[in-house]
C-alpha positions as CSV (number, residue, x, y, z in Angstrom):
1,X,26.2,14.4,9.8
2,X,23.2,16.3,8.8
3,X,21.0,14.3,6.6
4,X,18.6,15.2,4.4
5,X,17.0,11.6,2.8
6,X,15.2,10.8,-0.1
7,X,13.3,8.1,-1.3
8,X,9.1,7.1,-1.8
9,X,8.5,3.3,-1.9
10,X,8.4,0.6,1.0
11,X,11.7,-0.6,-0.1
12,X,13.4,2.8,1.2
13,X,11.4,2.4,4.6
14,X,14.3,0.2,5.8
15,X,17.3,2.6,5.0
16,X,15.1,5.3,6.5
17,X,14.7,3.6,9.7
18,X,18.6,2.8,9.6
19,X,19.6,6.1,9.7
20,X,16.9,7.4,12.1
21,X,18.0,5.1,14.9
22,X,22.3,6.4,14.2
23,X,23.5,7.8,16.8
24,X,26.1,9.9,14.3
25,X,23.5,11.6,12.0
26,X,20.3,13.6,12.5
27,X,17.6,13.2,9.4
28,X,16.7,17.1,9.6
29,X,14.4,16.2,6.3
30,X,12.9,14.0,3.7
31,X,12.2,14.4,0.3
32,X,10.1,12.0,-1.5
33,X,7.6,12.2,-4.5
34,X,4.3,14.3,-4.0
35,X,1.1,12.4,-2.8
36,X,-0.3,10.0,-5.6
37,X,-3.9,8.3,-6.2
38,X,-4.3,4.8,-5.1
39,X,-7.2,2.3,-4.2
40,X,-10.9,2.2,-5.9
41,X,-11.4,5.7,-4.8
42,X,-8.0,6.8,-6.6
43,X,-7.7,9.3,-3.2
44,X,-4.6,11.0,-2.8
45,X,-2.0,9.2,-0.5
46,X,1.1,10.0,0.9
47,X,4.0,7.6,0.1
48,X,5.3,5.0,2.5
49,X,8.6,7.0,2.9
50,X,6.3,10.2,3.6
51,X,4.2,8.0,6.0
52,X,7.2,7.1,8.1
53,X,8.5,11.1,8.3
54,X,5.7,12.2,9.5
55,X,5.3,9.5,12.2
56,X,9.1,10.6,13.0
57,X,8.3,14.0,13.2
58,X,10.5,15.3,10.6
59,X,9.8,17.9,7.8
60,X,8.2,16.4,4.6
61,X,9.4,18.1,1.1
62,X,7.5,17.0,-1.8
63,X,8.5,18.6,-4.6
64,X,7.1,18.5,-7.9
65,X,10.4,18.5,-9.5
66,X,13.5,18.5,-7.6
67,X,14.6,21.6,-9.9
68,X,11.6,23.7,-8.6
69,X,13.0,26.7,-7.1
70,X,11.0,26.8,-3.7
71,X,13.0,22.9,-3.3
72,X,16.2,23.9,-3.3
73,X,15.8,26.8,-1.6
74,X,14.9,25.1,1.3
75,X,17.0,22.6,0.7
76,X,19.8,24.8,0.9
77,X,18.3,26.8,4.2
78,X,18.5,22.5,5.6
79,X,22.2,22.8,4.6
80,X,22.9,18.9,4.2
81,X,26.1,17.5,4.8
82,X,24.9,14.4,2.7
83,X,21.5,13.4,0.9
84,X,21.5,9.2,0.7
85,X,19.0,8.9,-1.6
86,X,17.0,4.8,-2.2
87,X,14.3,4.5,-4.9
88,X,13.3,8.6,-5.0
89,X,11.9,8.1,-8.4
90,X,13.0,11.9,-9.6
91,X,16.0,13.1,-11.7
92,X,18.1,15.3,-9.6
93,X,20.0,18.2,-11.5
94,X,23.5,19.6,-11.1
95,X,22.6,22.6,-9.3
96,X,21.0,20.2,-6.7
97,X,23.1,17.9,-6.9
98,X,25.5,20.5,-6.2
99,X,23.8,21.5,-2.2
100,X,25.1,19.0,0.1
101,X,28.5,19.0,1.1
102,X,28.9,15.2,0.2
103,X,26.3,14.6,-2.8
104,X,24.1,12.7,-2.7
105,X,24.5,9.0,-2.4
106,X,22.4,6.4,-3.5
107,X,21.7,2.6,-2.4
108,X,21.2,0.5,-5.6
109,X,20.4,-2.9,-5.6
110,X,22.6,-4.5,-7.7
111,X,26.1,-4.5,-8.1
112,X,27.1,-2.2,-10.3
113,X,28.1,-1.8,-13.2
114,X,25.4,-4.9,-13.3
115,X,21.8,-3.7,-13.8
116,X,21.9,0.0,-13.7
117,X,18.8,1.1,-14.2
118,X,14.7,1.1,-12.3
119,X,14.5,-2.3,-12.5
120,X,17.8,-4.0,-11.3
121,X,16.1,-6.6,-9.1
122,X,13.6,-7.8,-11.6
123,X,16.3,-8.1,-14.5
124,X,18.4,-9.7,-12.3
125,X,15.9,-12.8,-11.8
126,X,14.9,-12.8,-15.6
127,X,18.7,-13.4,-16.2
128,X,18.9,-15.9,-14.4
129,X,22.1,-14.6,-12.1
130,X,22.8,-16.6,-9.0
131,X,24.0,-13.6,-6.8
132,X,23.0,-10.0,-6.9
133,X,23.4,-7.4,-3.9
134,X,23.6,-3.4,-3.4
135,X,25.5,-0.6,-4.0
136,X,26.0,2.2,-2.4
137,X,27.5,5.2,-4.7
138,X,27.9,8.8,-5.5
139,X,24.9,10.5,-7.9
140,X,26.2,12.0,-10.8
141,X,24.3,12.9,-14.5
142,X,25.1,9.4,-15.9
143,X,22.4,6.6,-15.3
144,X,23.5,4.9,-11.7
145,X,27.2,5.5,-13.0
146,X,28.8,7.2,-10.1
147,X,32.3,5.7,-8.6
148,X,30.8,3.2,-5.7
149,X,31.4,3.6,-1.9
150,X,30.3,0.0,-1.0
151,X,28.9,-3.1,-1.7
152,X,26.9,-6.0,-0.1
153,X,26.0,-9.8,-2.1
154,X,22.7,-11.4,-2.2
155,X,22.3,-15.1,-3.3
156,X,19.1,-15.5,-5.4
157,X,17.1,-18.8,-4.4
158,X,15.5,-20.4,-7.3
159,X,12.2,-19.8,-5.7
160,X,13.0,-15.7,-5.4
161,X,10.3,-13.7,-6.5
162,X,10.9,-10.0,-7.5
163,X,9.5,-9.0,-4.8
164,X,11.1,-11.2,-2.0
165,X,14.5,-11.1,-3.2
166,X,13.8,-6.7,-3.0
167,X,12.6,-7.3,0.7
168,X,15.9,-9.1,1.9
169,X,18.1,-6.5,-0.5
170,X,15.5,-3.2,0.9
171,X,17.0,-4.6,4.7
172,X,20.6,-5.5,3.8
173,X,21.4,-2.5,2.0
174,X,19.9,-0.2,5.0
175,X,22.8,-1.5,7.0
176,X,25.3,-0.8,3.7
177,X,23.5,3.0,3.7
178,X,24.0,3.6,7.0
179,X,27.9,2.6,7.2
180,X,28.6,4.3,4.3
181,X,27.1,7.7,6.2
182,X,29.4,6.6,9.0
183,X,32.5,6.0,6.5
184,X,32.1,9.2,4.7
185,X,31.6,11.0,8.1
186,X,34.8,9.8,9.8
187,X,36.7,9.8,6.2
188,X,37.2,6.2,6.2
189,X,35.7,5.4,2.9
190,X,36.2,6.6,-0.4
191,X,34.1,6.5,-3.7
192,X,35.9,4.1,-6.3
193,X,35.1,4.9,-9.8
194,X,33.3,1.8,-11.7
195,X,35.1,-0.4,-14.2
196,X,34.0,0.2,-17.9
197,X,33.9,-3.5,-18.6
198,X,30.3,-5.4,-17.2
199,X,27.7,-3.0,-17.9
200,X,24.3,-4.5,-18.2
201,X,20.9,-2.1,-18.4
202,X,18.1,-2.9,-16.1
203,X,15.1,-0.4,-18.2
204,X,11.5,-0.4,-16.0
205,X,9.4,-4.0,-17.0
206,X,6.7,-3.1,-19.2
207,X,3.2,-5.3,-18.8
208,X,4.0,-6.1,-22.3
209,X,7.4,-8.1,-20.9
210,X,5.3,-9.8,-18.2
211,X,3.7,-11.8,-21.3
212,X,4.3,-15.4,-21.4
213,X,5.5,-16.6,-24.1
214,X,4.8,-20.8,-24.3
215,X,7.0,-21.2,-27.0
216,X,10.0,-20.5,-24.8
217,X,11.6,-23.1,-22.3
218,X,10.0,-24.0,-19.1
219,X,12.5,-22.6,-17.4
220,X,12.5,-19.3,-18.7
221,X,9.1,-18.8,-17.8
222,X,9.6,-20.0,-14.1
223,X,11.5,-16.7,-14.4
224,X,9.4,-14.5,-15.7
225,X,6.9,-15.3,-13.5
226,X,9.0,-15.1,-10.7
227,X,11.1,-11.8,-12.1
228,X,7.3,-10.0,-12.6
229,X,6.3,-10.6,-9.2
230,X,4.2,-8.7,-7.8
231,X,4.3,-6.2,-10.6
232,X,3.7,-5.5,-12.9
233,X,2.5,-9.7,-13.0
234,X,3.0,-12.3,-15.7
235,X,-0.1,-12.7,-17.7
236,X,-1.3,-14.5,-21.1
237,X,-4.5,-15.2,-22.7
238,X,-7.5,-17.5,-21.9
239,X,-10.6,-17.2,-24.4
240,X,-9.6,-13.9,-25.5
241,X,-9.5,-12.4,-21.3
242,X,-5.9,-11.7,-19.7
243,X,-5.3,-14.1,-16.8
244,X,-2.3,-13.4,-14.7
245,X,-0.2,-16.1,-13.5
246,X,0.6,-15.1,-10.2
247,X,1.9,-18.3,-8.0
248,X,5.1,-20.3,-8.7
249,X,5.1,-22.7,-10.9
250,X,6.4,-26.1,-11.2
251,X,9.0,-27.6,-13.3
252,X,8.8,-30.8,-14.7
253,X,11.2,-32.1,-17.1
254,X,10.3,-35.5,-17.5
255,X,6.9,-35.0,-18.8
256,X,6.8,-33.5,-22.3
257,X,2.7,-34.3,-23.1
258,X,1.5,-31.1,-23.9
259,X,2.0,-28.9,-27.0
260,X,3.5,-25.3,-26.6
261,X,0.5,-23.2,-24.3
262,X,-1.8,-26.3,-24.0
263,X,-3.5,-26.3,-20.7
264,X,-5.1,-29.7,-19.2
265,X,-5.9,-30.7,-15.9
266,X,-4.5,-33.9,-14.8
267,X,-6.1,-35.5,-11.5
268,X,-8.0,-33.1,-9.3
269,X,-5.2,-30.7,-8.4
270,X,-2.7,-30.5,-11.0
271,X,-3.0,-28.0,-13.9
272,X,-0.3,-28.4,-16.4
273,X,1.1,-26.3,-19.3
274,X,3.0,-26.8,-22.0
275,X,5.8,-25.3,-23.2
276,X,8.6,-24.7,-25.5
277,X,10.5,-28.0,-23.4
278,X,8.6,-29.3,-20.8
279,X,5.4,-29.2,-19.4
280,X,5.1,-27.1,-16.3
281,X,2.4,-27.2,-13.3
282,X,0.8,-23.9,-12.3
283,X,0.0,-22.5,-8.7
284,X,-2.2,-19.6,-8.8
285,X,-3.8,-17.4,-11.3
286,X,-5.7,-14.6,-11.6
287,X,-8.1,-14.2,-13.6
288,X,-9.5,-10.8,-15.2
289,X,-11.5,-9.0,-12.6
290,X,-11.4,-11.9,-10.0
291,X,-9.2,-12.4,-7.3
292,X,-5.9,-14.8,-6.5
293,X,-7.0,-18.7,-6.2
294,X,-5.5,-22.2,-6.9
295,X,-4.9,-22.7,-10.3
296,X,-6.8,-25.9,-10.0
297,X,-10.2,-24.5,-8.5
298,X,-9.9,-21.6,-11.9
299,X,-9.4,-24.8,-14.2
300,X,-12.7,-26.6,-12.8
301,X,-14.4,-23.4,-12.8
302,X,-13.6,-22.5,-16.4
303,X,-14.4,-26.3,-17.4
304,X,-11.3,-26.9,-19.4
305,X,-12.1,-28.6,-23.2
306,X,-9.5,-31.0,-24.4
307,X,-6.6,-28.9,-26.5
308,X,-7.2,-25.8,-25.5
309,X,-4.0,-23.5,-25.2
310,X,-3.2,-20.5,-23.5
311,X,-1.7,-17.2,-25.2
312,X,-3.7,-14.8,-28.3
């Protein structure tokens, strides 16, 4: 088939790849959000997705809005039989939707109805769910409710970050994309419309979710740490500065010494935490305007005072 793919982050790198090496479809085209500021001199950069095209040697769209006229002119001159689409980042409207002879199919990574959403991953590790995966399904208006094509699992490891867990899912699911091209190609596979019952909303993490909160139990904030990382970062307060808790952090449910966000250091390498349960041992933080270290070399550098806590 003739492909036309669209995506931006590195997570849709993978499923590009996929599909470049198929020996059943040609990637005529890629369309992927327009070139963004990054770094300390907030240059423009192409995206990863972008990146990878041009190395390829294929055509680049980069529409401002995927509704822009020029787009879908072209986009209809490319004359797609299918657009697989993985984290574009841009809401596609019927008259687009309408250009390829098979839609446009998207890889999701959960398994839907679970988590629909921009976040699926990240929700998916606050929750607390021991298996997620990706989907692969047909775009229509409703949010990532389109009747599914296929679907992989994923067991979540109690250490998953965020951004591990994506990794495995961003190289799994390039596989799932790519035999779902080859099913809809030879007419094998068919789009089954999604059950009404499970439905759970997986809305983008705001910083102001990444707060801890010491109140709660220990072991929802293992998760939030874990479900915020790398981005947008768990965080809470130290002597009125934001410092980001960035490493994992250790669970220990027999010791209880320490009141709800009181922070001590115990030996010469252990910084503990209370919290709403147990205490809990921290691995790295941030601090504001510093770089990643050991929590313990932060605590001897900030020369910890008896009771202090951690939040506003």
């Amino acid at each position: 088939m003739r492909l036309v793919f669209a995506g931006t982050p590195e997570v849709a790198v993978p499923a590009l790849d996929a599909l470049l090496a198929s020996d059943r479809h040609e990637v005529v085209a890629v369309v992927t959000r327009p070139d963004a500021p990054a770094g300390r001199g907030r240059k423009l950069v192409a995206s990863p997705v972008a990146q990878r095209a041009e190395e390829a040697g294929i055509e680049v769209l980069k529409p401002a809005k995927p509704s822009d006229p020029d787009f879908v002119a072209r986009l209809t001159e490319l004359a797609p039989d299918c657009c697989p689409v993985v984290a574009y980042g841009a809401l596609l409207r019927p008259g687009t939707l309408e250009i390829p002879v098979h839609g446009w199919v998207n890889l999701h990574f959960s398994l839907l109805p679970a988590w629909r959403g921009a976040a699926p991953v990240q929700h998916a590790v606050l929750a607390g769910d021991e298996v997620t995966g990706a989907s692969t399904f047909l775009i229509e208006q409703g949010l990532d409710s389109g009747p599914v094509y296929g679907v992989i699992t994923e067991e979540i490891r109690p250490s998953d970050t965020s951004g591990e867990l994506l990794t495995r899912l961003s190289h799994s699911g390039a596989r799932l994309l790519a035999a779902t091209m080859d099913g809809i190609e030879d007419g094998s596979l068919y789009a089954v419309p999604q059950p009404a019952e499970g439905v759970t909303l997986a809305p983008k993490i705001s910083v102001e979710d990444a707060r801890i909160e010491w109140n709660h139990p220990a072991l929802r904030i293992d998760r939030v740490v874990r479900g915020c990382a790398p981005a947008p970062g768990a965080w809470t307060e130290f002597r009125g500065e934001r410092l980001k808790v960035t490493g994992p952090v250790k669970l220990l449910p027999d010791t209880a010494e320490l009141a709800p966000g009181e922070v001590a250091m115990v030996g010469k390498n252990s910084v503990r935490v209370g919290t709403g349960s147990h205490d809990i041992e921290l691995g790295e933080v941030r601090p504001q305007g510093k770089k990643e270290m050991r929590a313990a070399d932060w605590a001897r550098g900030a020369r910890l005072e008896a009771g202090e806590r951690f939040g506003a």
